[in-house]
PDB file of the backbone (N, CA, C, O) and the ligand in Angstrom, with CONECT records:
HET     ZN  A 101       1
ATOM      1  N   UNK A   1     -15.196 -17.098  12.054  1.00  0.00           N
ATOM      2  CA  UNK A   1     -14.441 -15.839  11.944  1.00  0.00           C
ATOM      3  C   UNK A   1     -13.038 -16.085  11.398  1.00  0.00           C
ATOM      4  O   UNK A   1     -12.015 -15.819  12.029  1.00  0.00           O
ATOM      5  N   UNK A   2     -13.070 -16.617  10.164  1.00  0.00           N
ATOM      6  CA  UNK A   2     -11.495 -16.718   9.456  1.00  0.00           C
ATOM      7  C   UNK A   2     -11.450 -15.917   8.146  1.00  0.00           C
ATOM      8  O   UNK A   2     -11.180 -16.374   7.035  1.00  0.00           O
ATOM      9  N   UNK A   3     -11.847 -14.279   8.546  1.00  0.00           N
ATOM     10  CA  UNK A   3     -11.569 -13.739   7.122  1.00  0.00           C
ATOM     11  C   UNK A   3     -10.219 -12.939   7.380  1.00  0.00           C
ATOM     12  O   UNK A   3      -9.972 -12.160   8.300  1.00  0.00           O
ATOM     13  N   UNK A   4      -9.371 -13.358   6.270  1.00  0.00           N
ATOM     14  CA  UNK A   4      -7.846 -12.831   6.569  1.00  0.00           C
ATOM     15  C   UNK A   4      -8.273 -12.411   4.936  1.00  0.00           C
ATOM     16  O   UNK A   4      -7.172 -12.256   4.410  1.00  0.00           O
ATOM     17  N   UNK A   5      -8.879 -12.262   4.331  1.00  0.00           N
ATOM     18  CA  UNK A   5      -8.167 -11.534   3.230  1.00  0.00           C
ATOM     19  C   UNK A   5      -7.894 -10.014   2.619  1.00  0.00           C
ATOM     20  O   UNK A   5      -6.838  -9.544   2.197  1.00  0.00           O
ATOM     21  N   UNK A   6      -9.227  -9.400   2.717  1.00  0.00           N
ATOM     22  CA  UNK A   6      -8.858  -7.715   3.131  1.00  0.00           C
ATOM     23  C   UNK A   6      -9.368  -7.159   3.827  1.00  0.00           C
ATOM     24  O   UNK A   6     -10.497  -6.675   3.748  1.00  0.00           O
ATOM     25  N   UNK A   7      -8.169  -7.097   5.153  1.00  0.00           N
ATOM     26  CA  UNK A   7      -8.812  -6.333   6.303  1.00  0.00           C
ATOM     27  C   UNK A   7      -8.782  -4.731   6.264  1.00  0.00           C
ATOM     28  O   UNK A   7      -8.973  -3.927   7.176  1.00  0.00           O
ATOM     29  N   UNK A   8      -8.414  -4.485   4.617  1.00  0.00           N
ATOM     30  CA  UNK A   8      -8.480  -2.902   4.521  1.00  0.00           C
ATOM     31  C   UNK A   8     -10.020  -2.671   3.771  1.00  0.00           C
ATOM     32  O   UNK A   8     -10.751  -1.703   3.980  1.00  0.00           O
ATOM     33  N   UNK A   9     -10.244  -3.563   3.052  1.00  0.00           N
ATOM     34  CA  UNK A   9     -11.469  -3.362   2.017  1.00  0.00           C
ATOM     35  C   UNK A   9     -12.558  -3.684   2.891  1.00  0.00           C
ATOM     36  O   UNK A   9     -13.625  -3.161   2.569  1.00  0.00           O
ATOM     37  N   UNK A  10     -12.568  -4.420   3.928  1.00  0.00           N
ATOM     38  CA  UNK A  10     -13.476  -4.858   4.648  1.00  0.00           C
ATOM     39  C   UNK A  10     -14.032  -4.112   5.511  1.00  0.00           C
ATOM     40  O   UNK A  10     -14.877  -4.428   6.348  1.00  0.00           O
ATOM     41  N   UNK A  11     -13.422  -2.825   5.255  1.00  0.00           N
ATOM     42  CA  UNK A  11     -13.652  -1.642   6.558  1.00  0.00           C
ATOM     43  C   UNK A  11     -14.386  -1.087   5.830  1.00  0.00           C
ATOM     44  O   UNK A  11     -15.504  -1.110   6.343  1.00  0.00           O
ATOM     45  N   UNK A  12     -14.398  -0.427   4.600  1.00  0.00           N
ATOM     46  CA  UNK A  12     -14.739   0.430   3.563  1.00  0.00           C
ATOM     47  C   UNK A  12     -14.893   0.087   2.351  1.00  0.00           C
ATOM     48  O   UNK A  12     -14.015  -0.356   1.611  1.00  0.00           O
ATOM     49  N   UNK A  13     -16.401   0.340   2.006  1.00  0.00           N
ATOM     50  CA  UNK A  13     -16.725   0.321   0.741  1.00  0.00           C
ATOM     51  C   UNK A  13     -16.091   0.955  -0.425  1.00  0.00           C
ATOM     52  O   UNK A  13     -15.792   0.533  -1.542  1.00  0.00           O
ATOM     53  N   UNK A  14     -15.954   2.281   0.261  1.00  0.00           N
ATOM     54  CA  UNK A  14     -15.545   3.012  -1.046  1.00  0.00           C
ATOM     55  C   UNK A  14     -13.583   2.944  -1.426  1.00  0.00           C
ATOM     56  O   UNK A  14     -12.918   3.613  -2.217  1.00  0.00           O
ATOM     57  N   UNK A  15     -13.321   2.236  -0.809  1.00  0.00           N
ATOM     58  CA  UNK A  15     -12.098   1.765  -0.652  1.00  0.00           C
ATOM     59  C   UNK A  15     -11.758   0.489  -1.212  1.00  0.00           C
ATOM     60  O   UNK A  15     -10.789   0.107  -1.868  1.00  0.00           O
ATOM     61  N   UNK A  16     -12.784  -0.069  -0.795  1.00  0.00           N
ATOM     62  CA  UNK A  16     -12.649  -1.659  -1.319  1.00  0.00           C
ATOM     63  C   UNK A  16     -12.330  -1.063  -3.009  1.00  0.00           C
ATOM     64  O   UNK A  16     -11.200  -0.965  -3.487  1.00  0.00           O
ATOM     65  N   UNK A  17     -13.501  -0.744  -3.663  1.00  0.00           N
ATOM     66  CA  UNK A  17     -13.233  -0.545  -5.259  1.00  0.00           C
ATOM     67  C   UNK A  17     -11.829  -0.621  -5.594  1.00  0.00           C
ATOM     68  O   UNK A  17     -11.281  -1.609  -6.083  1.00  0.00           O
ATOM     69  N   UNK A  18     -11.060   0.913  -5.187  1.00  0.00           N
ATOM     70  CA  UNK A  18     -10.122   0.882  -5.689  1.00  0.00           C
ATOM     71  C   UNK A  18      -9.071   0.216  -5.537  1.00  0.00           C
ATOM     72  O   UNK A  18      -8.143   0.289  -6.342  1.00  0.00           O
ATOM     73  N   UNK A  19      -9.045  -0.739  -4.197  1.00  0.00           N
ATOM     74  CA  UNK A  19      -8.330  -1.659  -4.431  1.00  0.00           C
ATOM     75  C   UNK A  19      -8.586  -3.074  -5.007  1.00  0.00           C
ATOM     76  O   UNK A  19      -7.723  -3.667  -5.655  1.00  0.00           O
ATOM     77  N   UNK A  20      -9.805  -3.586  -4.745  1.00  0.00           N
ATOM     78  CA  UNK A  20      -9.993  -4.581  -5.913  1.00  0.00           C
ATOM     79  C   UNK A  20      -9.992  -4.392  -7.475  1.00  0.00           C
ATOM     80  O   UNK A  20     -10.219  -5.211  -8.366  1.00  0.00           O
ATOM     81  N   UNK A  21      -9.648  -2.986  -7.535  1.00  0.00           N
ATOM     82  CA  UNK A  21      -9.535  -2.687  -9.146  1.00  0.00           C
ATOM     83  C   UNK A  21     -10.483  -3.198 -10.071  1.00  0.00           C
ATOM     84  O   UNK A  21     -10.323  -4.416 -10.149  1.00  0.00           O
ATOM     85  N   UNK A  22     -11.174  -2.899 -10.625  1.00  0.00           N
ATOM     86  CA  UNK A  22     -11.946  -3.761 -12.052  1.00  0.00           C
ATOM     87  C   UNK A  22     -11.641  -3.611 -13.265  1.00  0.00           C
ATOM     88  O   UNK A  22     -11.035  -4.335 -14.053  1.00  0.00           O
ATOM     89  N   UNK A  23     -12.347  -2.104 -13.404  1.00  0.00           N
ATOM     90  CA  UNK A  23     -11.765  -1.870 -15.073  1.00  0.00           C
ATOM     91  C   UNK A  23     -10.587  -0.773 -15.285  1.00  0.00           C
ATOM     92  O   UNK A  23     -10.287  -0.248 -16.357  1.00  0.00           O
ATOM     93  N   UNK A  24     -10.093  -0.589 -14.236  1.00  0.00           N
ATOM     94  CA  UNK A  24      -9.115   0.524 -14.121  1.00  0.00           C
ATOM     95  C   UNK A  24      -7.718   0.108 -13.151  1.00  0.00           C
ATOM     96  O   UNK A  24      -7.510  -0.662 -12.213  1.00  0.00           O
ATOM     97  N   UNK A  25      -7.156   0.787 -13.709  1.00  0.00           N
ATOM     98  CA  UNK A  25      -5.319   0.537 -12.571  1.00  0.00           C
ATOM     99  C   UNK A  25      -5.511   0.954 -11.415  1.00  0.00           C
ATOM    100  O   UNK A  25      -6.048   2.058 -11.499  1.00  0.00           O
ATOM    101  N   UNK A  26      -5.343   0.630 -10.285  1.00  0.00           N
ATOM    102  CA  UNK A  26      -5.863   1.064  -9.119  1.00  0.00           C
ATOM    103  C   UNK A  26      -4.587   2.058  -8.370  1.00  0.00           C
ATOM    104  O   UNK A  26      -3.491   1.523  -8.204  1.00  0.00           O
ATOM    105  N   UNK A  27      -4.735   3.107  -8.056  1.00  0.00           N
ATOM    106  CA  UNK A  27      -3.560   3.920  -7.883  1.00  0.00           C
ATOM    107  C   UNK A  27      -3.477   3.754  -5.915  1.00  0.00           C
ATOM    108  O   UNK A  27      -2.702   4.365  -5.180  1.00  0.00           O
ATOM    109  N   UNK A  28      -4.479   2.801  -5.526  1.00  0.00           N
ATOM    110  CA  UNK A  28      -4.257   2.539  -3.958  1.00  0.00           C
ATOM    111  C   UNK A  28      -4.185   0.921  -4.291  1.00  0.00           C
ATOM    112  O   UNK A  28      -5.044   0.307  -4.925  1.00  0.00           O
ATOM    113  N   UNK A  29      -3.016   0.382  -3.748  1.00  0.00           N
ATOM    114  CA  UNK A  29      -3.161  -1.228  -4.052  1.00  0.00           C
ATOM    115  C   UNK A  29      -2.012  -1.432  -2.510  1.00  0.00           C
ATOM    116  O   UNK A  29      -1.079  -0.731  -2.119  1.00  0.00           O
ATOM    117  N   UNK A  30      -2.648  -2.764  -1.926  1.00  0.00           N
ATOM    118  CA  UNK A  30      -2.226  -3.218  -1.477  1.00  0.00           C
ATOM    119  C   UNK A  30      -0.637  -4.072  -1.398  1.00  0.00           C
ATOM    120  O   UNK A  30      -0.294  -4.712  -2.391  1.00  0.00           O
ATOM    121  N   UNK A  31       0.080  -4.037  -0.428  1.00  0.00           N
ATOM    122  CA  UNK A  31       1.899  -4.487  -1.406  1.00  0.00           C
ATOM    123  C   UNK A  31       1.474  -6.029  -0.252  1.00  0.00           C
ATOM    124  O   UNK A  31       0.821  -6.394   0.726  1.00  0.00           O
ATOM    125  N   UNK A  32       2.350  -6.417  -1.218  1.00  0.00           N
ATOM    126  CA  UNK A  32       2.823  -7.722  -0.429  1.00  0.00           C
ATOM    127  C   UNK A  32       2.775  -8.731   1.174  1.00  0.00           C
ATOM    128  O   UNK A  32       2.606  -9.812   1.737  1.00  0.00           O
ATOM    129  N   UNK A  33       3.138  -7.036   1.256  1.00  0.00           N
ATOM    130  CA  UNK A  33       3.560  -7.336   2.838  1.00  0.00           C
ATOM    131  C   UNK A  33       2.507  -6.641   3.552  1.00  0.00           C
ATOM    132  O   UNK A  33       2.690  -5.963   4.563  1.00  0.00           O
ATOM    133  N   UNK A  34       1.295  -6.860   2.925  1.00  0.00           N
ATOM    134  CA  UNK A  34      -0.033  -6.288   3.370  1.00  0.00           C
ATOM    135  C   UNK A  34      -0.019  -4.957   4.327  1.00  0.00           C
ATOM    136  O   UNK A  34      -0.545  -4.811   5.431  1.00  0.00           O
ATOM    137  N   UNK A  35       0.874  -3.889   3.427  1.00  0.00           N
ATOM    138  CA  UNK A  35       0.994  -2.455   4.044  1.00  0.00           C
ATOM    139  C   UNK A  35       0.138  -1.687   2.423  1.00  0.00           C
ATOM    140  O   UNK A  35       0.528  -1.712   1.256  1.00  0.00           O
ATOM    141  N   UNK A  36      -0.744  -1.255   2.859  1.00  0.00           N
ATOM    142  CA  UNK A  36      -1.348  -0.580   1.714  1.00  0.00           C
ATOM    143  C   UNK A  36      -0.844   0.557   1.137  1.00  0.00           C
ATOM    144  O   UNK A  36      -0.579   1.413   1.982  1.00  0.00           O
ATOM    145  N   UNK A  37      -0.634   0.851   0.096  1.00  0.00           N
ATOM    146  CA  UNK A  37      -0.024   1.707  -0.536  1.00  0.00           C
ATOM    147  C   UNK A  37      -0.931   2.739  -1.440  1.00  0.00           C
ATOM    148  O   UNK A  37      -1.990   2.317  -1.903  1.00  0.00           O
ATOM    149  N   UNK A  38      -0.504   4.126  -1.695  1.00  0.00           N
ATOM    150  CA  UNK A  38      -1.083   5.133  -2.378  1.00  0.00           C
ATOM    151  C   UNK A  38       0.119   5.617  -3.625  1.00  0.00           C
ATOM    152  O   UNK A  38       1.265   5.646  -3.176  1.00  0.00           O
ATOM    153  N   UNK A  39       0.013   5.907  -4.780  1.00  0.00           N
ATOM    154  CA  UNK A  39       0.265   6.205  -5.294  1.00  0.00           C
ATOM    155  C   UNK A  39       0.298   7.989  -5.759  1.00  0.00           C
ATOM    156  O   UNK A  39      -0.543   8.584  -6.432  1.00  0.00           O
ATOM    157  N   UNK A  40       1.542   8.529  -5.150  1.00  0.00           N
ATOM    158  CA  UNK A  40       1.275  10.158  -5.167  1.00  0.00           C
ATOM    159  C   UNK A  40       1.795  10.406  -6.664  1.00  0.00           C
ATOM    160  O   UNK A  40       1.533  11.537  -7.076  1.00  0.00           O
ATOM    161  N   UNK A  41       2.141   9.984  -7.116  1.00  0.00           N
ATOM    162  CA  UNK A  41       3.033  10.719  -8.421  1.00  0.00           C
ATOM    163  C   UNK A  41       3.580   9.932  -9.466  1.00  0.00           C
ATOM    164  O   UNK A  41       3.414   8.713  -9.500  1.00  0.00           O
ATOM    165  N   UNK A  42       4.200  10.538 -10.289  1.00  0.00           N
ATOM    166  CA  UNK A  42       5.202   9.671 -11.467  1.00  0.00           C
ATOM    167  C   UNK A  42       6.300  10.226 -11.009  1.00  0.00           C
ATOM    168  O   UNK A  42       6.433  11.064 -10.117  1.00  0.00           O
ATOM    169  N   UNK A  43       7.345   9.531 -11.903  1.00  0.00           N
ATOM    170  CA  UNK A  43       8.767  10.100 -11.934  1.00  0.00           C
ATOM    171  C   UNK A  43       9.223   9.533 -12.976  1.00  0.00           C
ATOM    172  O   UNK A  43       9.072   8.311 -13.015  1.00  0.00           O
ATOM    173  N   UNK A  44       9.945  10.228 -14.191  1.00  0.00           N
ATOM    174  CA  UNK A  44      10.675  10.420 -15.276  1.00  0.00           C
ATOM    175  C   UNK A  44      11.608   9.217 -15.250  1.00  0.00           C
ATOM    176  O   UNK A  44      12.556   9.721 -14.647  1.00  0.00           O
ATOM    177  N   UNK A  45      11.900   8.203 -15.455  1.00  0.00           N
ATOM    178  CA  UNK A  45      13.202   7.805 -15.737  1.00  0.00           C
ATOM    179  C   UNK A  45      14.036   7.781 -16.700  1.00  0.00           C
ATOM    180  O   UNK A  45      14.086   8.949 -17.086  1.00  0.00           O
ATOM    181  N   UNK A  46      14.658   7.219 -17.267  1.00  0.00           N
ATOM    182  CA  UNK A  46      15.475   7.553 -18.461  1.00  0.00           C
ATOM    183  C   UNK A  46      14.577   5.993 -19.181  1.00  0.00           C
ATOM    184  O   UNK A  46      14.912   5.523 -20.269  1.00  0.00           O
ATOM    185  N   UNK A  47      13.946   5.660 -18.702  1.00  0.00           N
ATOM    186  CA  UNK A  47      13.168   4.614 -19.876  1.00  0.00           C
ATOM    187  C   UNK A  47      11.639   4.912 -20.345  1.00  0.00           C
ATOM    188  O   UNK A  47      10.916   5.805 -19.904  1.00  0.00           O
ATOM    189  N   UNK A  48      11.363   4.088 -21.201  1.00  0.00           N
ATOM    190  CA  UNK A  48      10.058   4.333 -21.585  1.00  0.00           C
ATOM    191  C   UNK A  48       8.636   4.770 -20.500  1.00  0.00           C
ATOM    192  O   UNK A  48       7.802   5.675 -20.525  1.00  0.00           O
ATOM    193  N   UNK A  49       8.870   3.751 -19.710  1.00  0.00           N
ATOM    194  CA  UNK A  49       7.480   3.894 -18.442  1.00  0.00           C
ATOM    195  C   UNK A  49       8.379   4.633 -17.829  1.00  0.00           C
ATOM    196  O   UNK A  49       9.597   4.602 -17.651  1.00  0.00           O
ATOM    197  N   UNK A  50       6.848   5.787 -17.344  1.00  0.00           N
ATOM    198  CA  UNK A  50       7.298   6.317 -15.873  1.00  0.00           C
ATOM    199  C   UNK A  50       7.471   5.463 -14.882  1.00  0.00           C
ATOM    200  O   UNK A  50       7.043   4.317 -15.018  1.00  0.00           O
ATOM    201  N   UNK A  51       8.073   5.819 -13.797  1.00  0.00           N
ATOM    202  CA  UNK A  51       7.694   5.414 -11.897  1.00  0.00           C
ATOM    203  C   UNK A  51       6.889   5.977 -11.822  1.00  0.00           C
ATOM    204  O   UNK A  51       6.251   6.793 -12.486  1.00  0.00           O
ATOM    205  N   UNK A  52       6.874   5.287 -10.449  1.00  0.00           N
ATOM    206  CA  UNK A  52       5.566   5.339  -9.423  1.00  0.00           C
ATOM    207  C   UNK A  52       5.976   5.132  -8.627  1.00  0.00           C
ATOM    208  O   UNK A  52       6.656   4.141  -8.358  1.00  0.00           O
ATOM    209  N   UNK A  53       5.514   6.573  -7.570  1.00  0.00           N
ATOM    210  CA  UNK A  53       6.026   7.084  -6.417  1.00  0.00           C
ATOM    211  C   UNK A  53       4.837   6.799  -5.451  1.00  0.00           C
ATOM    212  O   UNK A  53       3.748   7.372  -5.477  1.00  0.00           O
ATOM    213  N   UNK A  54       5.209   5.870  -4.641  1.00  0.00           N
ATOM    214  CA  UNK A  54       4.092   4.955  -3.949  1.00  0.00           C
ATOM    215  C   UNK A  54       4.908   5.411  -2.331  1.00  0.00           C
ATOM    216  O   UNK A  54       6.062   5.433  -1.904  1.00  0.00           O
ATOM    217  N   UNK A  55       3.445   5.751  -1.774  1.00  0.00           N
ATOM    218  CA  UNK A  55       3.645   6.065  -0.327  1.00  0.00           C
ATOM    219  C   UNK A  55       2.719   5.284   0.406  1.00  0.00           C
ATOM    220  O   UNK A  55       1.720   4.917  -0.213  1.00  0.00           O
ATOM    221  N   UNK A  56       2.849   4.912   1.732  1.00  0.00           N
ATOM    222  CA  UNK A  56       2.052   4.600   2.547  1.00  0.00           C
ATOM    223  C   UNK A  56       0.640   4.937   2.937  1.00  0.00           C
ATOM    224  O   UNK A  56       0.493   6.149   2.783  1.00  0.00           O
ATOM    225  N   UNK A  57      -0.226   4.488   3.285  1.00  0.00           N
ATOM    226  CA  UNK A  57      -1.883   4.905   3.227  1.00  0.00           C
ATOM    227  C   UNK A  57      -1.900   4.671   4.644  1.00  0.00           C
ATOM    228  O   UNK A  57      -1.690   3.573   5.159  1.00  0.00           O
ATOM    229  N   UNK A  58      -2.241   6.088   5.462  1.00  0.00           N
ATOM    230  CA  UNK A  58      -2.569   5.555   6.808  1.00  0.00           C
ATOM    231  C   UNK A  58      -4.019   6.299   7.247  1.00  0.00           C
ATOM    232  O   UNK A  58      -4.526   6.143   8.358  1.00  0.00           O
ATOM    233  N   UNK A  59      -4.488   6.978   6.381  1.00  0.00           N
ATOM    234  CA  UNK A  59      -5.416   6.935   6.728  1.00  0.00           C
ATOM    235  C   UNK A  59      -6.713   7.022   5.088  1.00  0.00           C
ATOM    236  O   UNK A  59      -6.592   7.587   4.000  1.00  0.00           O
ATOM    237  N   UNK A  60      -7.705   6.266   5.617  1.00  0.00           N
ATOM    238  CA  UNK A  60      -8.944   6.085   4.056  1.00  0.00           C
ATOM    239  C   UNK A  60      -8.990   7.480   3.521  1.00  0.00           C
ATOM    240  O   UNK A  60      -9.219   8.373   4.336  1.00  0.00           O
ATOM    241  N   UNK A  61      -8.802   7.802   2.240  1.00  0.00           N
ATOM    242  CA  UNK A  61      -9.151   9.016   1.852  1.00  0.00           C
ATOM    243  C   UNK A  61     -10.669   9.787   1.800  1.00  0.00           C
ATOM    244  O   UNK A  61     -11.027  10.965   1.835  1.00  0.00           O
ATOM    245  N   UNK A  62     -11.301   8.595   1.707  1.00  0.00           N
ATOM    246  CA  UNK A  62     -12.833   8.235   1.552  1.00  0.00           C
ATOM    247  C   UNK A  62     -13.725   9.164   2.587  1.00  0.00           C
ATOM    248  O   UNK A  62     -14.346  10.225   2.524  1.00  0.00           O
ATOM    249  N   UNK A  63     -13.328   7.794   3.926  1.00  0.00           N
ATOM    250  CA  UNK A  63     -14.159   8.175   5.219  1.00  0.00           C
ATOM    251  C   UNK A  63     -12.804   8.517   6.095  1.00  0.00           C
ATOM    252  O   UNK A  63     -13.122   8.644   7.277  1.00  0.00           O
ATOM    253  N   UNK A  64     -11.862   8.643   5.952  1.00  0.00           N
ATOM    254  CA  UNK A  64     -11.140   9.295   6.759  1.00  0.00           C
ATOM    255  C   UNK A  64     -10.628   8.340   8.186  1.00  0.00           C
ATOM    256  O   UNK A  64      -9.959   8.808   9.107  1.00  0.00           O
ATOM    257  N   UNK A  65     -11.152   6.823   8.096  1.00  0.00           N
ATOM    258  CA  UNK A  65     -10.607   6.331   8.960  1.00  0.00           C
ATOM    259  C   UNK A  65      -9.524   5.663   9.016  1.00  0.00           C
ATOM    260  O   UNK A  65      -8.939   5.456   7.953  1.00  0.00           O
ATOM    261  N   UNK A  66      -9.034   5.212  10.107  1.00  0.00           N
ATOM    262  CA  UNK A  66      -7.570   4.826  10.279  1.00  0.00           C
ATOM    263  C   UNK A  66      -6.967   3.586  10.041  1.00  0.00           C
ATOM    264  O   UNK A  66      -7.219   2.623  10.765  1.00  0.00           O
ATOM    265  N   UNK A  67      -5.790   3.483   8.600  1.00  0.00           N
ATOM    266  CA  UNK A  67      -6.138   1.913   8.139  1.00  0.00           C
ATOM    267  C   UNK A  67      -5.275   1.292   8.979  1.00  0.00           C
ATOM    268  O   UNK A  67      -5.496   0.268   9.625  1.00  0.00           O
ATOM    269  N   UNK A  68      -3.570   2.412   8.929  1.00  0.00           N
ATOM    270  CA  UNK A  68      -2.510   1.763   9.233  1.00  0.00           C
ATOM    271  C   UNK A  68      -1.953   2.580  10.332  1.00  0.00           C
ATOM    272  O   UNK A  68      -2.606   3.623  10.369  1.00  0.00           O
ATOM    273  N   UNK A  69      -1.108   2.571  11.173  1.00  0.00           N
ATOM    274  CA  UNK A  69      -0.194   3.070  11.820  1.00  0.00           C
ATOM    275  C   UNK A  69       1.210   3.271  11.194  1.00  0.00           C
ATOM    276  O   UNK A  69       1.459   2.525  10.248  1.00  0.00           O
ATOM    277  N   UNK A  70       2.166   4.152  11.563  1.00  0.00           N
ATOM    278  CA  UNK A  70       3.278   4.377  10.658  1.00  0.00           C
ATOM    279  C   UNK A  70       4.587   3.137  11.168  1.00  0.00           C
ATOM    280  O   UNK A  70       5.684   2.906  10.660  1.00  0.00           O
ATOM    281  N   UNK A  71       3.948   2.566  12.282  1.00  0.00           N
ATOM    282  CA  UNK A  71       4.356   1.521  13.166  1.00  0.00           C
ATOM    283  C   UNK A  71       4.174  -0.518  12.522  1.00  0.00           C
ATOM    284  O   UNK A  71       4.872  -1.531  12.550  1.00  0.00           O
ATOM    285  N   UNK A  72       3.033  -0.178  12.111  1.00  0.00           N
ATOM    286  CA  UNK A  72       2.768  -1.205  11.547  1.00  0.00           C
ATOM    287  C   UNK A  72       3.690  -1.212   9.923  1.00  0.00           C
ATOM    288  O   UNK A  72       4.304  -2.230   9.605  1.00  0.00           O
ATOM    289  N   UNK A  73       3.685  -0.356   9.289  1.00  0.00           N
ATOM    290  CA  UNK A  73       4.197  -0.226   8.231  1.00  0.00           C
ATOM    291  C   UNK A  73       5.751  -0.818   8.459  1.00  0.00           C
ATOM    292  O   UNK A  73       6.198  -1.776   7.829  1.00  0.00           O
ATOM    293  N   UNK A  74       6.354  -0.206   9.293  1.00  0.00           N
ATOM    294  CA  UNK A  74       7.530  -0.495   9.525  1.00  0.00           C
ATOM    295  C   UNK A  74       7.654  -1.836   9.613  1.00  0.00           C
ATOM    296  O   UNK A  74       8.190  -2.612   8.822  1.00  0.00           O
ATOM    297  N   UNK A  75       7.021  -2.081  10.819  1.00  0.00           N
ATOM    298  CA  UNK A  75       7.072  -3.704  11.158  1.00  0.00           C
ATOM    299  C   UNK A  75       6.462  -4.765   9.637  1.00  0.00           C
ATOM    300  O   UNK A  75       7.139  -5.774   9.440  1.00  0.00           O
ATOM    301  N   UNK A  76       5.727  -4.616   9.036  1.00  0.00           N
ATOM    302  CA  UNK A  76       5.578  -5.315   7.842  1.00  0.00           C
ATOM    303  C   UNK A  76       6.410  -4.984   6.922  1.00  0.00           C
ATOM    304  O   UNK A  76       6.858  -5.958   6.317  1.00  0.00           O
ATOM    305  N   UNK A  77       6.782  -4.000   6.590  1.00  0.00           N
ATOM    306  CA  UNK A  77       7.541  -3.729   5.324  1.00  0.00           C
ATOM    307  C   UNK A  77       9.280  -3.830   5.567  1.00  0.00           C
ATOM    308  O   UNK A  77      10.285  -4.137   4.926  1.00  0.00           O
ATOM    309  N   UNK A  78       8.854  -3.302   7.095  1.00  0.00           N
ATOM    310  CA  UNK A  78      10.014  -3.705   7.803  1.00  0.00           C
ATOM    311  C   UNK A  78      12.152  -3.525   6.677  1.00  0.00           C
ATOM    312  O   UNK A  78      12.976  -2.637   6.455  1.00  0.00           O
ATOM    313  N   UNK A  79      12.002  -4.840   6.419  1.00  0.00           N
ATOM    314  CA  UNK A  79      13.150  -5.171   6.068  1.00  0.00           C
ATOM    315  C   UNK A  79      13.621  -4.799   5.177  1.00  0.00           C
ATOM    316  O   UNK A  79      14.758  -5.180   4.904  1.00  0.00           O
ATOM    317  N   UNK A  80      12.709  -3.592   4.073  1.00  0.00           N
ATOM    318  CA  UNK A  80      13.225  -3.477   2.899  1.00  0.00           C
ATOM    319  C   UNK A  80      13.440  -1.801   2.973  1.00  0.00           C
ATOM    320  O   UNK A  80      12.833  -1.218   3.872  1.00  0.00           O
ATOM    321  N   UNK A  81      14.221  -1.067   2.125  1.00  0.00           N
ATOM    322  CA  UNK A  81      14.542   0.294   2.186  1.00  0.00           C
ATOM    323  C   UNK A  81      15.534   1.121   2.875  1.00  0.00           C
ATOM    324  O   UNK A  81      16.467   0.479   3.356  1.00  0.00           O
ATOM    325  N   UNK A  82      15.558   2.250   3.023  1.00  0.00           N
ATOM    326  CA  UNK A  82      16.132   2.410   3.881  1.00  0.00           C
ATOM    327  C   UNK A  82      17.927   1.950   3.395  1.00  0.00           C
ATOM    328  O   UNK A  82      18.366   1.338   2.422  1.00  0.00           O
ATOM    329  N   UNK A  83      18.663   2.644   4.706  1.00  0.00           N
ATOM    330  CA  UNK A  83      19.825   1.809   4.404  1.00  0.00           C
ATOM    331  C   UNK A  83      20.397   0.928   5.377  1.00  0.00           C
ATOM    332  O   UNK A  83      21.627   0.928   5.402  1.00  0.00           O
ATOM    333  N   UNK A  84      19.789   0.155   6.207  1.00  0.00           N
ATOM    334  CA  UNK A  84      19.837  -0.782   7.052  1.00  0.00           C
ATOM    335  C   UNK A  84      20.771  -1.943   6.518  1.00  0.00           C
ATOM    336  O   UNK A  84      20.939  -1.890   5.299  1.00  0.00           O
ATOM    337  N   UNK A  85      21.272  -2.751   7.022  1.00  0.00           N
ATOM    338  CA  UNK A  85      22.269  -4.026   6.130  1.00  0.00           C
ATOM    339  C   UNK A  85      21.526  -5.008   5.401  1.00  0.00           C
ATOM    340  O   UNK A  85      20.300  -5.029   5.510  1.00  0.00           O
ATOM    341  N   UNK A  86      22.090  -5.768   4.720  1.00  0.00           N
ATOM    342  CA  UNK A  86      20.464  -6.715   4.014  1.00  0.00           C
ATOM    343  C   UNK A  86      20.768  -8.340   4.882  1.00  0.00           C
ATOM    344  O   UNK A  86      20.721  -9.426   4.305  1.00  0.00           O
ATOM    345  N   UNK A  87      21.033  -8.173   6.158  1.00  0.00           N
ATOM    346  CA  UNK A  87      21.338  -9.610   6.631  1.00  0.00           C
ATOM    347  C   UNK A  87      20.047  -9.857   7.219  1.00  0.00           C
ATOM    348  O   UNK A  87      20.194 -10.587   8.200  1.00  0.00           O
ATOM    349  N   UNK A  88      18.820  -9.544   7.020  1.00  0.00           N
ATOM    350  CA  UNK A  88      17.753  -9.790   7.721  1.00  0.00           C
ATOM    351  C   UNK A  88      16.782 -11.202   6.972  1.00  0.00           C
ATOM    352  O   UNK A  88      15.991 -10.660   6.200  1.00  0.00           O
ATOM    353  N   UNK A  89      16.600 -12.529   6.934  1.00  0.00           N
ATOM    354  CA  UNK A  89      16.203 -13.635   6.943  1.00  0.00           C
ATOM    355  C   UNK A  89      14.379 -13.635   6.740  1.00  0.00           C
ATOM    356  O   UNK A  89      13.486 -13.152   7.436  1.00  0.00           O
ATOM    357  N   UNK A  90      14.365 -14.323   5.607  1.00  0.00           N
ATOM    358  CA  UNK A  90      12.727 -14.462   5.925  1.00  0.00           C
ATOM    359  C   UNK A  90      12.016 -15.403   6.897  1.00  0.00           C
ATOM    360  O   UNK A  90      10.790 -15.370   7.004  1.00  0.00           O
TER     361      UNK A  90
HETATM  362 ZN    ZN A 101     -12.985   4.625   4.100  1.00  0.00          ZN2+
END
């Protein structure tokens, strides 16, 4: 029992796809700090590419079950955003 690699895809099939992406950009992708992310929108900048207005995924759009807590997010993503001080250490 040492599977650490997606404990979001591993729940859901129809989930897994779009985040293992194949032939397409996957607009649900996993970040870094293994808090899964959804992609709601663009946003205009003054350069060529749009943004991407990426929100948290807490629950499968699919089957409707529960990936993340808004708790866990915090605690993984934790250190970044927000306007908190940046003295926080990896
Ligand atoms: Zn699902």
């Amino acid at each position: 029992m040492s599977q650490v690699a997606t404990p979001f895809g591993s729940r859901c099939e129809e989930l897994k796809e779009p985040i293992e992406g194949g032939d397409f950009e996957p607009l649900i992708t996993v970040g870094a700090d293994d808090v899964i992310y959804m992609t709601v929108g663009l946003v205009d900048l003054e350069e060529d590419e749009p943004g991407l207005v990426d929100h948290p995924m807490f629950f499968c759009p699919f089957c409707g079950s529960k990936l993340q807590t808004p708790e866990d997010v915090r605690a993984k993503a934790g250190a970044e955003g927000e306007d908190e001080n940046d003295e926080d250490t990896v």
